[in-house]
N, C-alpha and C positions, 0 to 999 in steps of 0.2 A: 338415328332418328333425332329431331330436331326438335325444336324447345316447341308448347306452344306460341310463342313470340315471334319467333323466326318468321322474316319473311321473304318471298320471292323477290330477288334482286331485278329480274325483265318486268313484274308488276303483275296484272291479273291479266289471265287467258280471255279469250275471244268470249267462252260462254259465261264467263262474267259480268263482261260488258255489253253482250245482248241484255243478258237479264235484267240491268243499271237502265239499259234505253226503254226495254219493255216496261219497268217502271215509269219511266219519266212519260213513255206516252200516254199507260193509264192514269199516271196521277196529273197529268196537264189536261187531259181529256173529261177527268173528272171534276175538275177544278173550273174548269170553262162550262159542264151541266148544273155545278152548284150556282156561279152566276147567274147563269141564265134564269133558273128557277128564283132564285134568290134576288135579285137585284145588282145593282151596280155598285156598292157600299163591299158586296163580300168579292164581285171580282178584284175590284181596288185594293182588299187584303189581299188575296191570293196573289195579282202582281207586284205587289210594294215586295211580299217575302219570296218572290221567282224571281227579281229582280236585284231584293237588296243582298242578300246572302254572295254575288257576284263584284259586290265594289267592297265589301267586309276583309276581314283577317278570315285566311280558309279554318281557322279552328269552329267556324260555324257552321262547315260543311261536314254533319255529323247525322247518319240517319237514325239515331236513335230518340235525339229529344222529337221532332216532328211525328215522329207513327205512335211514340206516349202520347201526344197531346191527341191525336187522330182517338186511339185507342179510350183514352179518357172523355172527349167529350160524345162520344158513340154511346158510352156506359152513360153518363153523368144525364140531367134534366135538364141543363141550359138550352136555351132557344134563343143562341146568335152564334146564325151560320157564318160568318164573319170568321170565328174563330177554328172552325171546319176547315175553311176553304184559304183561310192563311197557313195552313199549315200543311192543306196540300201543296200548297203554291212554294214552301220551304221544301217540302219533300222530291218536288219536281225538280228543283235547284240543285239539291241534292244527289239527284239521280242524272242527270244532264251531267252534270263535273264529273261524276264516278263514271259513268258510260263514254266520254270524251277523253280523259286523263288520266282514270283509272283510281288509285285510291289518292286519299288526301296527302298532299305536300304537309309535310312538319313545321311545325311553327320554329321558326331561325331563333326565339329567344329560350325554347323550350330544352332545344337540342335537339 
């Protein structure tokens, strides 16, 4: 039995990577109804974070801080959806690389 660490040397299985795309269409589906609803100011965030996470260092391609911020501003009283629909829009990025590539490439200075 293998450490929890160990990983698969071929990467992740087929139904992993449906799962990665099934996100990436709900969370770009839903990111384009906050637009819509909301104005052009919050698709502009949702594309700047679907877009910039793709020209960055992959250590940004991480789905844990994007579904915090989802998770937190769901709970929270703020009212800018701006910050919703950016975060869908990183989480879409997110899900798109892992559905295409599978998990994230290591950072070369990390090791």
């Amino acid at each position: 039995m293998g450490k929890l660490t160990d990983r698969r040397p071929d990467g992740p299985g087929p139904a992993s990577r449906l799962g990665w795309a099934v996100l990436a269409l709900f969370s770009a589906a839903f990111a384009v109804f906050e637009a819509a609803v909301h104005g052009w100011w919050t698709g502009l965030a949702g594309a700047a974070l679907l877009i910039g996470p793709l020209l960055v260092h992959p250590a940004a391609h991480r789905a844990l801080p994007p579904v915090v911020v989802l998770v937190a501003y769901s709970l929270s009283p703020l009212d800018q959806p701006w910050i919703f629909t950016a975060a869908l829009g990183l989480l879409t990025a997110v899900a798109v690389r892992r559905a295409s590539a599978g998990r994230p490439r290591r950072c070369s200075t990390t090791g």
